[in-house]
N, C-alpha and C positions, 0 to 999 in steps of 0.2 A: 504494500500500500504506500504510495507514495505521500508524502506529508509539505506543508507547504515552504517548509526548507529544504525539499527534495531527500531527505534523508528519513530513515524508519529512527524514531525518538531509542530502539530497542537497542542498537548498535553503537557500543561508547566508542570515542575515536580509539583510535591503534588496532581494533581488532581485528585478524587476517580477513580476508574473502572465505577461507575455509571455516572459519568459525559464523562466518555472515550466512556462508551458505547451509551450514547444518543446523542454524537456529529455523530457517525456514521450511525444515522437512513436516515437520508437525507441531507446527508453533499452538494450537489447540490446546494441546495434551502438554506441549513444554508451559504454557502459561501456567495449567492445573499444577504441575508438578512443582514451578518455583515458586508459586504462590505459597503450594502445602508446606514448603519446605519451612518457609519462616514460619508458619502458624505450628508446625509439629515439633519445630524448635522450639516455639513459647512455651506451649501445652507440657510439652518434656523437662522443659527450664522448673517450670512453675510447681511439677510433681518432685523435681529433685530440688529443691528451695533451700534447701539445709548447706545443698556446696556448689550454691551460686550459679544454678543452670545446664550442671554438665549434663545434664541429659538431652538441653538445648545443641551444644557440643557435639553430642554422639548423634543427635537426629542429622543433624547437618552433614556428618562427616559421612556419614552411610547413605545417604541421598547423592552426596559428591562421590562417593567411591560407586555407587552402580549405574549414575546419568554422567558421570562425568565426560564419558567418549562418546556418549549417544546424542550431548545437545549442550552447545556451548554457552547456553543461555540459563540451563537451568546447573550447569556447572559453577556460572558466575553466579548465583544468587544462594547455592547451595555453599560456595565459599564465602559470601559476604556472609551470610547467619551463624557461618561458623567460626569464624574471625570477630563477629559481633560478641557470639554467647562466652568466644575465651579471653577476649578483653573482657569483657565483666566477671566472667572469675577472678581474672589478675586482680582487677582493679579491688573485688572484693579482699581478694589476700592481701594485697600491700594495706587495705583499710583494719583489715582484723588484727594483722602483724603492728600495724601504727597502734593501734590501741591494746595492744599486750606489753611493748614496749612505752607507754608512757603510763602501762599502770591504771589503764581504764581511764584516764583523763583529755586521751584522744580521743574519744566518743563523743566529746562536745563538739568533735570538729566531725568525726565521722559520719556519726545518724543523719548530720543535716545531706552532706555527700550520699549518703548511702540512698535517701528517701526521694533523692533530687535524678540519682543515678536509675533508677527502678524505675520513676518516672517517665524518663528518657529511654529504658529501657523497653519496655511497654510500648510507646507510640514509637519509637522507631521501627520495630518488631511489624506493627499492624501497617505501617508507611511502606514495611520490604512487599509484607505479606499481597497489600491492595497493589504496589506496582507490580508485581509477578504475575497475579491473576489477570492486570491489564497488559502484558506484556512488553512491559517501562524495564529496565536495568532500575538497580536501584545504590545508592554506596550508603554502607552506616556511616555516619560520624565517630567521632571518639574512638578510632577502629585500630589495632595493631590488624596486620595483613600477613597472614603466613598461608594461608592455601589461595590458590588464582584459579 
């Protein structure tokens, strides 16, 4: 579908022609797939709550390790959710570790971060989730990047 910058919005610049062209084999089904991916990371994040999401983590990473050669679109969004959910692990450890080392007195500085991060955690999560199902690319914020 041509768009009125002549470009599909779905294609972030740098990506080969081979990734352009396998995102268009069954873009349908690659929408459903990258859309689920963020919403099965939340649902996952939110059931393992105790250590910050890694469930968000694993849903990700096993969505990227079985679409990752079949659709370079739902590869990208399956690597964004999952660079999202382990930056927020990190971020949770360096917050828990900040406040074991000050003695519990970093918690004044923590909770307001912590409450502020969940927040952001949350609507970005449902921002990946709604551009995948429209089939947008989407980039977290606040994102370390270890899988592409």
């Amino acid at each position: 579908m041509a768009h009125a910058h002549g470009r599909d919005p779905r294609y972030l610049k740098g990506h080969t022609p081979e990734e352009n062209a396998m995102d268009n084999l069954n873009s349908a089904q690659d929408g459903k797939w990258a859309g689920g991916v963020h919403v099965g990371a939340l649902v996952l994040a939110l059931v393992t709550s105790w250590s910050a999401g890694v469930g968000g983590m694993v849903a990700a990473f096993v969505v990227w390790l079985i679409k990752k050669d079949e659709s370079a679109f739902i590869r990208r969004h399956a690597a964004e959710a999952f660079n999202f959910n382990f930056s927020m692990f990190i971020y949770t450890l360096v917050g828990v570790f900040f406040s074991l080392v000050t003695l519990g007195l970093g918690l004044i500085v923590t909770v307001p971060i912590a409450v502020v991060l969940a927040v952001v955690w949350i609507w970005c999560t449902v921002q990946g989730a709604m551009a995948g199902f429209d089939g947008r690319d989407y980039r977290y914020p606040v994102t370390m990047r270890l899988l592409s």
